[in-house]
C-alpha positions in Angstrom: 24.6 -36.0 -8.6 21.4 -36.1 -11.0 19.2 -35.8 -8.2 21.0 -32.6 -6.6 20.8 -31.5 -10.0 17.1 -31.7 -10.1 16.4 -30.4 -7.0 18.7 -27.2 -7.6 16.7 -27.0 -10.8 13.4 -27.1 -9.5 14.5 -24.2 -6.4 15.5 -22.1 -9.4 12.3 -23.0 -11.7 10.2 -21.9 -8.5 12.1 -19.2 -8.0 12.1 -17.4 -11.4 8.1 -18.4 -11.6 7.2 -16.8 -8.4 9.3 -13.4 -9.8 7.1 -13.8 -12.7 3.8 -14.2 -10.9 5.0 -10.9 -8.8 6.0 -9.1 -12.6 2.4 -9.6 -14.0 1.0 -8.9 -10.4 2.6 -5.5 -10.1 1.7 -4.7 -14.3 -2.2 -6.0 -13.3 -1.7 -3.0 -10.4 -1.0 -0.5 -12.6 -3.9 2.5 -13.4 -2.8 3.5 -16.0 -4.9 1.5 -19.2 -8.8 1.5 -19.3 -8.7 -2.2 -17.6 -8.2 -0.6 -14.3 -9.5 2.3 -12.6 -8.4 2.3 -9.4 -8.4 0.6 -5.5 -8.3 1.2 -2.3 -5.6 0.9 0.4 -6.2 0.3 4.2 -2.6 1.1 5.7 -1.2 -0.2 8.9 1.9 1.1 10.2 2.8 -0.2 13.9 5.6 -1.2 16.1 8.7 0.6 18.0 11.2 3.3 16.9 13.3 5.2 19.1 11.2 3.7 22.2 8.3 5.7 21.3 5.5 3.1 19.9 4.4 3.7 16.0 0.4 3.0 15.1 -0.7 4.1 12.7 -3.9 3.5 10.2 -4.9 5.4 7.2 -7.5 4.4 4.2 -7.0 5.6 0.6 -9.2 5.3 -2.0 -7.5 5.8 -5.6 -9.5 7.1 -8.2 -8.1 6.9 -11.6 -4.4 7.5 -10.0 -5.3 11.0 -9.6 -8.4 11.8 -7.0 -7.6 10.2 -3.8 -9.5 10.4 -0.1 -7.2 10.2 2.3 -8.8 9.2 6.2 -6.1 9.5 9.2 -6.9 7.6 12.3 -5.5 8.7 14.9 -5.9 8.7 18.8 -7.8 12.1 18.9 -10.2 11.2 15.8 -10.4 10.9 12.1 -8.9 13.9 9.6 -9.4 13.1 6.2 -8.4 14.9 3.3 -9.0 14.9 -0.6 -7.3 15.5 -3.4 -9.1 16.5 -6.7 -7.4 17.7 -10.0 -4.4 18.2 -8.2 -6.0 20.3 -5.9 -5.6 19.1 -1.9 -8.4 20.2 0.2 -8.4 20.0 4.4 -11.6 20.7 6.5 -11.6 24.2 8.1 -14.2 25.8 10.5 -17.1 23.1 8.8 -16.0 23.3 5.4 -13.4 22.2 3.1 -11.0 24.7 1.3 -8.4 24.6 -0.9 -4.6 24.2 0.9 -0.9 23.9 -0.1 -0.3 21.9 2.9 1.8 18.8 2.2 -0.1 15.6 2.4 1.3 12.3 4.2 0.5 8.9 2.2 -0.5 10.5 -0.8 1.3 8.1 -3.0 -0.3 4.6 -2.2 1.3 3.4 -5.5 4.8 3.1 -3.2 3.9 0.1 -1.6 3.4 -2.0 -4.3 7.3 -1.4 -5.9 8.3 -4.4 -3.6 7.0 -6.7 -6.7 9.4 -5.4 -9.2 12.7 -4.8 -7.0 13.2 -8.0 -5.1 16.4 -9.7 -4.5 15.1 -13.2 -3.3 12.3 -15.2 -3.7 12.4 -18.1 -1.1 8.9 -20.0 -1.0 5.0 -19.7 -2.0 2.5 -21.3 0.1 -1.3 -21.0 -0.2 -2.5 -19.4 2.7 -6.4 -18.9 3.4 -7.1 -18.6 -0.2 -4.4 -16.5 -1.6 -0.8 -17.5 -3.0 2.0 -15.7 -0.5 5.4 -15.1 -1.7 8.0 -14.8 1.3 10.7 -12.4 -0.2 13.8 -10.1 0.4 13.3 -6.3 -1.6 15.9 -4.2 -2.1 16.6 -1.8 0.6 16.7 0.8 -2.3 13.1 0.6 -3.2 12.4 -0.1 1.3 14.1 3.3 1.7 11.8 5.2 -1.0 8.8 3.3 1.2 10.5 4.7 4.3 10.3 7.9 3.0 6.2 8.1 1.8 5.5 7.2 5.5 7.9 9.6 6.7 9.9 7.4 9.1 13.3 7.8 10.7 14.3 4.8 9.6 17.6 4.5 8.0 17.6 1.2 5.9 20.8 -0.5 5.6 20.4 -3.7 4.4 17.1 -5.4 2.4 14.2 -6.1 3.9 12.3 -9.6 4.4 8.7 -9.2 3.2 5.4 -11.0 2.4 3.1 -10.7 -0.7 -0.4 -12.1 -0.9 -2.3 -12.5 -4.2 -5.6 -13.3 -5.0 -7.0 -16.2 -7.4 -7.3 -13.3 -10.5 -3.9 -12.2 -9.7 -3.9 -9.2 -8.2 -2.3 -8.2 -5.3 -4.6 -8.2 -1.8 -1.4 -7.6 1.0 2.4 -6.5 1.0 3.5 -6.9 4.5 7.3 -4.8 5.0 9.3 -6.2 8.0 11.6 -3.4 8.9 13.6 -3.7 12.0 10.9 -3.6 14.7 8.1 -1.5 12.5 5.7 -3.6 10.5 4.0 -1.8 6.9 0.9 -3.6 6.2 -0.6 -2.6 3.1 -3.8 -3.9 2.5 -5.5 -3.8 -1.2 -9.3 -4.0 -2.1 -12.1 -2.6 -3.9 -9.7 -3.5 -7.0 -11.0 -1.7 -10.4 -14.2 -0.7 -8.5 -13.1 2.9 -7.8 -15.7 5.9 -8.2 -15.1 9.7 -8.8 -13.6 11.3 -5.7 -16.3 14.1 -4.8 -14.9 16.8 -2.0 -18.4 17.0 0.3 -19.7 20.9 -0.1 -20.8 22.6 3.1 -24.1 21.9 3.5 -23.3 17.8 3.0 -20.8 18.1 6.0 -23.9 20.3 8.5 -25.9 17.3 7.6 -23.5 14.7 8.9 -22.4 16.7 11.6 -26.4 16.2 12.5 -26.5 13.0 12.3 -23.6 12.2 14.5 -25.3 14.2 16.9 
Protein backbone atom coordinates (compact mmCIF):
# COMPACT_ATOMS: atom_id res chain seq x y z
CA UNK A 1 0.00 0.00 0.00
CA UNK A 2 3.10 2.47 0.75
CA UNK A 3 4.60 1.72 -2.38
CA UNK A 4 1.37 2.51 -4.60
CA UNK A 5 1.26 5.38 -2.48
CA UNK A 6 4.56 6.64 -3.57
CA UNK A 7 4.25 5.94 -6.95
CA UNK A 8 0.81 7.83 -7.27
CA UNK A 9 2.66 10.58 -5.49
CA UNK A 10 5.54 10.85 -7.67
CA UNK A 11 2.88 10.75 -11.13
CA UNK A 12 1.21 13.74 -9.43
CA UNK A 13 4.61 15.55 -8.25
CA UNK A 14 5.62 15.14 -12.09
CA UNK A 15 2.61 16.12 -13.16
CA UNK A 16 2.09 19.46 -11.30
CA UNK A 17 6.03 20.21 -12.06
CA UNK A 18 5.73 19.84 -15.71
CA UNK A 19 2.39 22.37 -15.56
CA UNK A 20 4.74 24.60 -13.80
CA UNK A 21 7.64 24.39 -16.20
CA UNK A 22 4.88 25.08 -19.07
CA UNK A 23 3.40 28.31 -16.61
CA UNK A 24 6.91 30.03 -16.48
CA UNK A 25 7.47 28.86 -20.11
CA UNK A 26 4.43 30.65 -21.50
CA UNK A 27 5.18 33.99 -18.86
CA UNK A 28 9.13 33.82 -20.39
CA UNK A 29 6.99 34.10 -24.05
CA UNK A 30 5.32 36.99 -23.23
CA UNK A 31 6.44 40.57 -25.06
CA UNK A 32 5.17 42.54 -23.12
CA UNK A 33 8.28 43.67 -20.34
CA UNK A 34 11.66 45.07 -21.59
CA UNK A 35 13.24 41.38 -21.13
CA UNK A 36 11.79 40.40 -24.42
CA UNK A 37 11.33 41.94 -27.64
CA UNK A 38 10.10 39.68 -29.77
CA UNK A 39 10.62 36.08 -32.01
CA UNK A 40 9.99 34.64 -34.84
CA UNK A 41 7.53 31.82 -35.86
CA UNK A 42 7.96 29.36 -38.83
CA UNK A 43 4.32 27.77 -39.17
CA UNK A 44 3.50 24.38 -40.60
CA UNK A 45 0.12 23.48 -41.18
CA UNK A 46 -0.34 20.05 -43.14
CA UNK A 47 -2.51 17.03 -43.49
CA UNK A 48 -6.27 16.10 -44.77
CA UNK A 49 -9.65 17.85 -44.32
CA UNK A 50 -12.60 17.16 -46.28
CA UNK A 51 -10.32 14.97 -48.79
CA UNK A 52 -8.65 17.97 -49.99
CA UNK A 53 -4.90 17.93 -48.66
CA UNK A 54 -3.84 21.11 -46.24
CA UNK A 55 0.09 22.48 -46.53
CA UNK A 56 0.61 25.11 -45.55
CA UNK A 57 3.95 27.22 -44.42
CA UNK A 58 4.11 30.72 -43.31
CA UNK A 59 7.12 32.75 -41.33
CA UNK A 60 6.46 35.57 -38.84
CA UNK A 61 8.68 37.69 -37.40
CA UNK A 62 7.33 39.60 -34.24
CA UNK A 63 8.64 42.78 -33.47
CA UNK A 64 7.77 44.19 -30.16
CA UNK A 65 4.11 42.40 -30.37
CA UNK A 66 3.21 44.99 -32.78
CA UNK A 67 5.24 45.06 -36.33
CA UNK A 68 5.06 41.76 -37.86
CA UNK A 69 6.35 40.33 -41.57
CA UNK A 70 4.24 37.91 -42.55
CA UNK A 71 5.81 35.48 -45.69
CA UNK A 72 2.99 32.98 -47.36
CA UNK A 73 4.40 29.98 -49.18
CA UNK A 74 2.35 28.77 -51.26
CA UNK A 75 2.41 26.57 -54.56
CA UNK A 76 2.40 29.57 -56.93
CA UNK A 77 5.14 31.70 -54.84
CA UNK A 78 5.80 33.70 -51.83
CA UNK A 79 3.29 36.84 -50.74
CA UNK A 80 4.41 38.47 -47.85
CA UNK A 81 2.87 41.18 -46.04
CA UNK A 82 3.79 43.68 -43.19
CA UNK A 83 2.20 45.27 -40.62
CA UNK A 84 3.53 48.51 -39.12
CA UNK A 85 1.81 50.80 -36.42
CA UNK A 86 -1.19 49.05 -37.09
CA UNK A 87 -1.09 49.77 -40.51
CA UNK A 88 -1.12 46.36 -43.01
CA UNK A 89 0.58 46.82 -46.18
CA UNK A 90 0.31 44.19 -49.44
CA UNK A 91 2.54 44.61 -52.58
CA UNK A 92 0.75 46.22 -55.60
CA UNK A 93 2.01 46.74 -59.16
CA UNK A 94 5.95 46.82 -57.52
CA UNK A 95 5.23 48.69 -54.50
CA UNK A 96 3.66 48.32 -51.24
CA UNK A 97 0.53 50.37 -50.17
CA UNK A 98 -1.55 50.70 -47.49
CA UNK A 99 -4.72 48.01 -47.41
CA UNK A 100 -7.75 47.12 -45.08
CA UNK A 101 -7.53 43.66 -46.28
CA UNK A 102 -7.76 41.07 -43.51
CA UNK A 103 -4.64 39.35 -42.77
CA UNK A 104 -4.40 35.38 -42.12
CA UNK A 105 -1.78 34.39 -39.12
CA UNK A 106 -1.44 37.71 -37.81
CA UNK A 107 -1.67 36.65 -34.27
CA UNK A 108 1.34 34.21 -33.76
CA UNK A 109 0.82 34.81 -30.02
CA UNK A 110 -2.28 31.91 -30.46
CA UNK A 111 -0.18 29.16 -30.60
CA UNK A 112 1.48 29.37 -27.57
CA UNK A 113 -2.04 29.39 -25.25
CA UNK A 114 -1.61 25.55 -25.24
CA UNK A 115 0.83 26.17 -22.11
CA UNK A 116 -1.59 27.79 -19.91
CA UNK A 117 -5.02 25.73 -20.82
CA UNK A 118 -4.04 22.15 -20.56
CA UNK A 119 -5.98 19.46 -19.08
CA UNK A 120 -3.24 16.65 -18.77
CA UNK A 121 0.17 16.39 -18.47
CA UNK A 122 1.23 12.68 -19.11
CA UNK A 123 5.25 12.52 -19.49
CA UNK A 124 8.56 14.66 -20.16
CA UNK A 125 11.33 13.12 -21.97
CA UNK A 126 14.53 14.86 -23.18
CA UNK A 127 14.57 14.67 -26.72
CA UNK A 128 17.61 15.96 -28.85
CA UNK A 129 18.41 18.57 -26.39
CA UNK A 130 15.16 20.00 -25.44
CA UNK A 131 12.65 18.88 -22.49
CA UNK A 132 9.09 17.72 -24.42
CA UNK A 133 5.97 17.65 -22.54
CA UNK A 134 3.29 15.16 -24.14
CA UNK A 135 -0.15 16.92 -23.20
CA UNK A 136 -3.94 17.09 -23.72
CA UNK A 137 -5.26 21.25 -24.14
CA UNK A 138 -8.43 22.16 -23.88
CA UNK A 139 -10.49 22.02 -26.95
CA UNK A 140 -11.56 25.59 -25.89
CA UNK A 141 -8.29 27.22 -26.26
CA UNK A 142 -7.76 24.31 -29.77
CA UNK A 143 -10.90 25.92 -31.21
CA UNK A 144 -9.58 29.77 -30.79
CA UNK A 145 -6.20 28.04 -32.66
CA UNK A 146 -8.61 26.64 -35.22
CA UNK A 147 -9.97 29.79 -35.83
CA UNK A 148 -6.39 32.07 -36.44
CA UNK A 149 -5.63 29.49 -39.21
CA UNK A 150 -8.98 29.62 -40.46
CA UNK A 151 -9.86 25.95 -40.64
CA UNK A 152 -13.13 24.10 -40.90
CA UNK A 153 -12.45 22.28 -38.16
CA UNK A 154 -15.02 21.81 -35.53
CA UNK A 155 -13.25 20.62 -32.29
CA UNK A 156 -15.20 18.50 -30.04
CA UNK A 157 -13.17 17.06 -27.68
CA UNK A 158 -9.32 18.16 -26.36
CA UNK A 159 -6.62 17.79 -28.34
CA UNK A 160 -3.27 15.60 -27.64
CA UNK A 161 -0.23 17.85 -28.22
CA UNK A 162 3.60 18.23 -27.84
CA UNK A 163 5.74 21.04 -26.31
CA UNK A 164 9.48 21.35 -26.67
CA UNK A 165 11.60 23.76 -24.53
CA UNK A 166 14.85 24.78 -24.67
CA UNK A 167 17.68 24.60 -21.81
CA UNK A 168 16.83 28.62 -20.86
CA UNK A 169 13.26 27.76 -20.85
CA UNK A 170 11.70 29.06 -23.50
CA UNK A 171 9.56 27.50 -25.81
CA UNK A 172 11.30 26.18 -29.34
CA UNK A 173 7.93 23.83 -30.79
CA UNK A 174 4.12 23.26 -29.96
CA UNK A 175 3.01 20.55 -32.18
CA UNK A 176 -1.32 20.42 -32.26
CA UNK A 177 -2.56 16.94 -33.26
CA UNK A 178 -6.03 17.63 -34.58
CA UNK A 179 -7.96 14.92 -36.16
CA UNK A 180 -5.82 14.36 -39.30
CA UNK A 181 -4.26 18.11 -39.54
CA UNK A 182 -1.01 18.59 -37.83
CA UNK A 183 -0.01 22.64 -36.41
CA UNK A 184 3.63 22.84 -36.05
CA UNK A 185 4.70 25.91 -34.64
CA UNK A 186 8.10 26.44 -34.61
CA UNK A 187 9.84 29.29 -32.28
CA UNK A 188 13.34 31.08 -32.82
CA UNK A 189 15.22 34.15 -33.07
CA UNK A 190 13.83 34.48 -29.30
CA UNK A 191 14.45 38.25 -27.90
CA UNK A 192 16.56 38.92 -31.09
CA UNK A 193 13.75 40.78 -33.05
CA UNK A 194 14.59 44.06 -35.10
CA UNK A 195 12.22 47.00 -36.23
CA UNK A 196 9.93 45.74 -38.94
CA UNK A 197 10.84 48.25 -41.98
CA UNK A 198 8.04 48.02 -45.06
CA UNK A 199 10.80 47.97 -48.18
CA UNK A 200 10.02 51.46 -50.27
CA UNK A 201 9.96 51.16 -54.02
CA UNK A 202 13.13 51.60 -55.13
CA UNK A 203 14.41 48.66 -52.51
CA UNK A 204 11.85 46.19 -54.18
CA UNK A 205 13.27 47.36 -58.34
CA UNK A 206 16.58 46.44 -56.81
CA UNK A 207 15.62 42.97 -55.72
CA UNK A 208 13.43 42.39 -58.51
CA UNK A 209 17.10 42.85 -60.40
CA UNK A 210 18.81 40.73 -58.65
CA UNK A 211 16.47 37.87 -59.05
CA UNK A 212 16.76 38.42 -62.53
Amino acid sequence: MKKLLMVCSLFVLLVGCGNKELDQAYEKMQIDSKEMNGYSLDLRIYGTLDNLNINEIVKIDNHQNKDFEIKYFNQTGEETIYIKDNKVYTLKDGIYIETNQPVKYDNPNIYLEGLKDIKKSEKSIKKDGYDVYEVTVSKDTVAKIIEDAELNIKVTKDVKAEISLDDEGYVYRIIYNIDDIVINACYYGINNSKEIRVPIADEIIIKEELNN
